[in-house]
N, C-alpha and C positions, 0 to 999 in steps of 0.2 A: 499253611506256611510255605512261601517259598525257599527254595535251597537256597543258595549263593553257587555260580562258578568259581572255577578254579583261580579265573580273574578276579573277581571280590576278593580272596580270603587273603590276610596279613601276610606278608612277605617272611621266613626263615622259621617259618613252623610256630609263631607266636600265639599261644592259648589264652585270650581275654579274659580276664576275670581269675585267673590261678593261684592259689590252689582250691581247689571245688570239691576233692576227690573226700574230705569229712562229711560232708553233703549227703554222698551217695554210700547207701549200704552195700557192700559188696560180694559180704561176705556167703551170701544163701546158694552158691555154685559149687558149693565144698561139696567134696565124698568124704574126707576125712576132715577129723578136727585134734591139734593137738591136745592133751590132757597133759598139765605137768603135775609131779606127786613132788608134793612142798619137803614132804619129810627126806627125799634125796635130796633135792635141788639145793646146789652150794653157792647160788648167786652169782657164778661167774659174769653172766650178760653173754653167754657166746649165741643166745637164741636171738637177744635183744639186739645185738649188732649183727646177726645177718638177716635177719626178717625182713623180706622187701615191701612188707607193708606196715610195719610200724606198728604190730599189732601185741607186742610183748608189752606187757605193762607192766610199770615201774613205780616204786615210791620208796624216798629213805633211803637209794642204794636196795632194793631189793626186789627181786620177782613177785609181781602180785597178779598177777592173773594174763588172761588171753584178751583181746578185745575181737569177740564172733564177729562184732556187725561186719569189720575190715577183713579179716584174715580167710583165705581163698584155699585154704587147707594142703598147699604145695609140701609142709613137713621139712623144709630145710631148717628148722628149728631145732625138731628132733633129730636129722642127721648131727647135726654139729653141739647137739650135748655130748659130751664127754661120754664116751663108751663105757667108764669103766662106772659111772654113775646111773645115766640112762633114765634121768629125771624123767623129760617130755618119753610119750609117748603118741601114736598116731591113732585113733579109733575112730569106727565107723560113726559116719552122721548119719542121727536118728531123725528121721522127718515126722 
């Protein structure tokens, strides 16, 4: 396969064919993974609105699980539960 130069490629960063990123699994780069305990967790969404991969899942209004294949184990989920709940936690991935 050839590359393309820098002359071929679209003009202001434009990625053909986007969004691709459900495609690829991403998530197998973790050290950590978060774990939520259902029996704290009060549904706020503060995990689900900051996850920069869209890996909190939802249904009904309610936390139902992680999605591994996307989520890269960065834990800003678990930072921004509520301290005084402390639903998510971060735990080692077991390979």
């Amino acid at each position: 396969m050839k590359l393309k130069s820098w002359k071929e490629l679209p003009e202001g960063a434009i990625i053909p064919g986007a969004p691709n990123s459900p495609e690829f699994k991403t998530g197998d780069w973790r050290t950590e993974r978060p774990v939520i305990n259902f029996d704290k967790c009060t549904h706020c969404h503060l995990c689900w609105l900051y996850c920069p991969d869209s890996s909190i899942l939802t249904e009904n209004g309610k936390i139902k699980g992680v999605d591994y294949d996307h989520c890269k184990g960065c834990g800003i989920c678990a930072e921004v539960c509520p301290p005084s709940i402390k639903a998510i936690t971060m735990e080692k991935e077991e390979v």
